[in-house]
C-alpha positions, 0 to 999 in steps of 0.5 A: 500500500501504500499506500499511506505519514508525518513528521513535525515543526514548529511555528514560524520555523515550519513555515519557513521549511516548508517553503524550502520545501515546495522549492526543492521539489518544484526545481527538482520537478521543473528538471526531471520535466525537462528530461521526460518522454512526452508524457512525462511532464507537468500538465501543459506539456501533457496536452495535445496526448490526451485530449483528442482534441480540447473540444473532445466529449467530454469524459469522466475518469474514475480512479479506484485507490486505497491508502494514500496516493497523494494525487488528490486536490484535498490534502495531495499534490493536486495533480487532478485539477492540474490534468483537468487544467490542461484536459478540459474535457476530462473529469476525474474521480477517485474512490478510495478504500482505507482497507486493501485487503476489501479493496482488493477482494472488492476488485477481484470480484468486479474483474471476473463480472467485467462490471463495476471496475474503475477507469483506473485502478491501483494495485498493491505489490502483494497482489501483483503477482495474481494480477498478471497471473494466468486468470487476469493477465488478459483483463489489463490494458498493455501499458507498455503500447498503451498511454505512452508511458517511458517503461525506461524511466522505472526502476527495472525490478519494478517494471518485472513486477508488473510484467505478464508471462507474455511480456505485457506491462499491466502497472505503472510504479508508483510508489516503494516502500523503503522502511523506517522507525517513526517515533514521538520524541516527547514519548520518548523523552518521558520514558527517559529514552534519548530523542536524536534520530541517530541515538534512538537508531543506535538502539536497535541497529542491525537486529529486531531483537533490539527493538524488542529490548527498546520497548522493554526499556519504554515500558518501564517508565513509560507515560500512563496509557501508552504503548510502545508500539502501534500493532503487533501485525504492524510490527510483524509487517516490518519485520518480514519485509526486510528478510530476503526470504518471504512467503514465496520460494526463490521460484515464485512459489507459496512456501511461507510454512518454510520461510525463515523470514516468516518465522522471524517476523512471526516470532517477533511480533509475538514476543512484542504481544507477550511482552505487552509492548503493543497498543493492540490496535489493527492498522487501518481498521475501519472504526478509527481506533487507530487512527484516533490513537494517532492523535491522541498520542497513545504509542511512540512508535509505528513502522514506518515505510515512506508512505506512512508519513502520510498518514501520520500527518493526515491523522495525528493532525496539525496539534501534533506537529513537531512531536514525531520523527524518523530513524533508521529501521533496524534492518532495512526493507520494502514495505509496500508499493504499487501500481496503477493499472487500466482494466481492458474492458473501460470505455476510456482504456485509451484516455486511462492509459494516457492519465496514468502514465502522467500521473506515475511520470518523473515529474508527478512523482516528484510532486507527490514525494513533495505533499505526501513523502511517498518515495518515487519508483523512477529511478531520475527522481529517486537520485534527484535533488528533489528527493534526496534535499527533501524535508517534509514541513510536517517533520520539521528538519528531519532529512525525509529524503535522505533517510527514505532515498539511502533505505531505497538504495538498499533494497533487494526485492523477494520472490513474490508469489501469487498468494503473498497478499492473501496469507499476508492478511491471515498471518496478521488479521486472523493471526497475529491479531488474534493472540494480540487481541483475543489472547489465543495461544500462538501455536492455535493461531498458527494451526488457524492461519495454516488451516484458513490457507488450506481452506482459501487458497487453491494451489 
């Protein structure tokens, strides 16, 4: 997911960062523009590809998302009214989903009636492998003939993700998930923890178990009615996405009954229930609970791939800027991730194409990365000082960029198969869950996650 946090300043000091900002990124945006492929640019340039003709019918785009893309007009980077701008003929629409999994079950469905789906629909990495597998190959429009998109502009790992058996290209990059710690200093700092970015990343370098260690120490003098950590399944999200092995084989096959890096992820996020480390919230649980925990300050810290500053700053609010920021992970990894991608069967699988292959170009991702601090899949904005200098006025003067771009330097994809997604959700919602909440014994919940794969996943 994204897809979906924050960082804080203060005052007038904020103001002033954030105007540094919007203009690195704006002369970072104005470079990578010049650079691009026809469809690579800001919106005037984009003229002419998608219209048809500026008196063209006049045609509605819908969008289906989940998480935070960071495109829309409300608290995005406003790249809809800037496409409508320079396209007076189109209109765009998004839908958004807070869950992934609902959202990815509703889409599955909507694919195999051809009836319902969006003009646009975004993708998350852990279902990639299903969406250009055999059953669905055909249901996508080629985007590497169609929308005029620059294949080469993407990082190259990110392009063989989306890529079907017969060499079609049915997602364009949006985002990856480079990972790391992000902590409320003024939570720290009463539970007697060092608050530099450098010092808390000295506490748990190199291993998990260290984290598991940092929260032990918190508890200790922690603030009344706070938890160390958000979730458990948040923490076992982040510790399986830095193992090199997953829940796939190195030949693309489910195998996470085997997995070391399962099995690591799994007991860590155990140990963190036993030890009471965690605030036993579900992440992007439709009640709000998690979010509202956010905003009340009720745990110091949340794993953090890039996208997740979004988040932070669009939940924990305005009244909590200055009090969060970023440290490096204990192990690196790559959490999350997606694509957007045009189903075959829309009326304006053309005008889509084209729409997509703008807002996923070097030019919107630096945008984006700018507003809402999701890390770009192109590689020219990924090393560019837009991204690299980038602060985010929510964080202050934590080098957002930095952290996220060095994170993003080090990532070495696993084998993905077409289930990760699938068992991903019971591993956490049906399992992890279950013992963080429910108190089930760790050995029952895994019997249960083995026995709902069993029953769900036909291999």
């Amino acid at each position: 997911m994204r897809t979906s946090s924050s960082r804080h300043g203060r005052g007038r000091r904020t103001a002033i960062n954030a105007v540094a900002a919007v203009a690195v990124v704006a002369t970072g945006a104005a470079l990578l523009a010049g650079c691009g492929s026809d469809g690579d640019g800001d919106g005037d340039k984009g003229k002419g590809k998608g219209d048809g003709a500026a008196g063209g019918e006049q045609i509605t785009l819908r969008i289906g998302t989940f998480g935070s893309f960071g495109y829309d007009n409300a608290t995005g980077a406003k790249l809809y009214a800037e496409y409508e701008k320079a396209h007076p003929n189109i209109k765009i629409e998004e839908s958004n989903v807070a869950d992934g999994q609902k959202y990815w079950d509703t889409l599955k469905l909507r694919l195999s009636r051809d009836s319902g789906l969006a003009d646009i629909q975004a993708l998350e990495v852990g279902y990639i492998a299903e969406a250009t597998g055999p059953a669905m190959a055909d249901k996508w429009t080629d985007l590497g003939t169609t929308g005029g998109a620059d294949l080469g502009a993407f990082l190259d790992w990110k392009v063989k993700q989306a890529t079907t058996g017969d060499g079609k290209v049915i997602g364009l990059g949006t985002d990856i998930g480079p990972m790391a710690i992000c902590y409320n200093k003024d939570l720290f700092a009463q539970a007697k923890l060092p608050t530099d970015r450098t010092e808390v990343a000295k506490l748990w370098a190199g291993d998990w178990a260290k984290f598991i260690e940092t929260g032990e120490t918190y508890k200790r003098s922690a603030p009344e009615g706070t938890s160390f950590h958000d979730s458990a399944s948040g923490l076992f999200n982040a510790v399986i996405s830095s193992q090199p092995v997953q829940y796939a084989s190195t030949k693309g096959e489910l195998d996470y009954e085997n997995s070391p890096g399962v099995k690591k992820a799994w007991d860590t996020a155990v140990a963190a229930t036993k030890g009471e480390l965690t605030g036993k919230l579900r992440q992007f649980d439709e009640k709000g609970t998690w979010n509202a925990a956010f905003k009340n300050s009720k745990f110091a810290t949340v794993a953090c791939p890039s996208w997740m500053t979004g988040i932070i700053k669009d939940q924990a609010g305005p009244e909590n800027q200055g009090k969060w920021d970023i440290a490096a992970p204990p192990v690196a990894g790559n959490w999350g991730g997606s694509f957007l991608a045009v189903p075959k069967s829309g009326k304006h699988a053309k005008e889509a194409a084209e729409l997509a292959a703008w807002l996923t170009a070097p030019a919107q991702h630096a945008k984006v990365f700018g507003v809402n601090g999701n890390i770009p899949s192109t590689k020219d904005t990924l090393t560019s000082a837009a991204v690299q200098d980038a602060k985010l006025p929510y964080f202050g003067d934590t080098p957002v960029g930095k952290i996220y771009s060095e994170a993003a330097a080090g990532i070495t994809p696993a084998p993905i198969s077409r289930w990760d997604g699938q068992v991903k959700t019971f591993l956490t919602d049906n399992g992890i869950l279950d013992i963080e909440q429910r108190g089930t014994d760790p050995a029952k919940a895994w019997e249960n996650v083995k026995k709902l794969v069993d029953d769900k996943i036909d291999q």
